[in-house]
N, C-alpha and C positions, 0 to 999 in steps of 0.2 A: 715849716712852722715859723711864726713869727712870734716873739715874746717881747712884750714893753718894761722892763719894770720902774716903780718909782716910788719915791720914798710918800710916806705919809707920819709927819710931824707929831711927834706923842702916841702915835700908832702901832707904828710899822715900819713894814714894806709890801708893796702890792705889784703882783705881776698878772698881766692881761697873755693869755695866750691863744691867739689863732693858730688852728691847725692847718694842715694841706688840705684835707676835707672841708674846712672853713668852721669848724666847732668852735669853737670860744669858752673858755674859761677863765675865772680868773680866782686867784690862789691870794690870799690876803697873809700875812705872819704876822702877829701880832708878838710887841716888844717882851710880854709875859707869855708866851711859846705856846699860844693857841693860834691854830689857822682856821680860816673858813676858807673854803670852794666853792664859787658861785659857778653855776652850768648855764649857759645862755641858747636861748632860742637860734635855733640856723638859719632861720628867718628876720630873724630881727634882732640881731647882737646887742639890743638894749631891752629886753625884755630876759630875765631870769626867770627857767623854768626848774630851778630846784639849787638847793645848797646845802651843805653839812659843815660843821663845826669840832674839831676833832684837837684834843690835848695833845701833847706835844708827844709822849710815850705815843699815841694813837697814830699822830701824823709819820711817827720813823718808823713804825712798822707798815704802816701803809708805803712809804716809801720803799723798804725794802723789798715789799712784794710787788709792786711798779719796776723795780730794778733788777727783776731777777734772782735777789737773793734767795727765794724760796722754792722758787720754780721759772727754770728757764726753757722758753719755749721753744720748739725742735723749728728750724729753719726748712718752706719748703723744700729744699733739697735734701733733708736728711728724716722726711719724714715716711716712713713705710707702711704699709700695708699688707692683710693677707691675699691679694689682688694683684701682687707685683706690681705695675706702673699705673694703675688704674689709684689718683686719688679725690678726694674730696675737699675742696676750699668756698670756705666764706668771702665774700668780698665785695665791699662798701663801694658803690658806683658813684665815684667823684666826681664835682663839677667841671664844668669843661670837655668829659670823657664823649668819644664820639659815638658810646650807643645811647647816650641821653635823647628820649623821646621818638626814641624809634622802637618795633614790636620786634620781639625775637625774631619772627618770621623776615621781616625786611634784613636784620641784617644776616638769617640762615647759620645763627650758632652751630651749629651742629652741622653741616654741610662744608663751611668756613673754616671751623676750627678743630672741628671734631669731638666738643665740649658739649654736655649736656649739662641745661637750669634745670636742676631738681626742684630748686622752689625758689622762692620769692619773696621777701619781710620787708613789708612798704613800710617809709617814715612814716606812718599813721600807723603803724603797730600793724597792720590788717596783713595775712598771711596767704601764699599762695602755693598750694604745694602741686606741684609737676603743669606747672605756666602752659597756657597755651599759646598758639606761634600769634596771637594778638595781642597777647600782654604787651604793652611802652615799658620801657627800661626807664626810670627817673634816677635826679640827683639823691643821692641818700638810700636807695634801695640796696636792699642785702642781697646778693645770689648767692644763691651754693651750688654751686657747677662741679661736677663731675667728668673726669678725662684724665688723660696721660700729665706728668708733669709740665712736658716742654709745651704742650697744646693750650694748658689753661695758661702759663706764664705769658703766649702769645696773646690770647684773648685779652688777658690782663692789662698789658701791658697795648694793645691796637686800639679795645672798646672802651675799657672803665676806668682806666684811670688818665690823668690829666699830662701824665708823663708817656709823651710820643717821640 
């Protein structure tokens, strides 16, 4: 994650944050303790595709539940099921990752890894539930795959994300 921040005179402070994924946000603090969040296209980091404006009480409790204080989320290794080692993860297919623009079938998830896409949530919103071996895997697509823990951690970590 990369984070700029810089002051703005009579203002502020304003921080620009890209993510690993490459999301962009940027988080404004105004000197009277309002913030805005501006959310930026992934496409075009200078095109704002929404923002909220939130008082200061507003901004620290959003913070604390960003931080955990309210609900902290089970690491997959400590997450169980009634299935024993059979689990289920979400996961954002990051740029770089080496199943971008290839179809299930070519790279044989299931065969590979031992991992099945139960579906599929394309950056256009549009849903695909149980993919067939032609579906392209793009940057920004959701899988939710199904398998043992150490199998999907493989696929994770070989196909979708940018860390090899």
């Amino acid at each position: 994650m990369n984070i700029r921040e810089s002051e703005l005179p009579g203002i502020g402070c304003k921080f620009e944050i890209v993510t690993k994924n490459q999301d962009k946000l940027v988080v404004v603090i105004h000197d009277d303790g309002r913030r805005e969040i501006y959310h930026f296209d992934s496409d075009d980091h200078d095109e704002v595709i929404s923002n909220v404006t939130l008082n200061d009480a507003e901004a620290r409790q959003i913070a604390g539940i960003l931080g955990g204080m309210s609900y902290k989320p089970k690491a997959l290794e400590t997450v169980d099921f009634a299935f024993d080692d059979l689990i289920i993860e979400w996961f954002k297919v990051e740029p770089n990752a080496a199943a971008v623009n290839q179809t299930i079938g070519q790279i044989d998830i299931r065969n590979n890894y031992g991992v099945n896409v139960i579906a599929i949530k394309k950056k256009n919103s549009k849903r695909s539930i149980n993919p067939g071996s032609d579906t392209i895997i793009e940057v920004g697509d959701t899988l939710v795959i199904s398998g043992e823990r150490n199998q999907i951690k493989e696929l994770i970590k070989n196909l979708l994300s940018c860390e090899r």
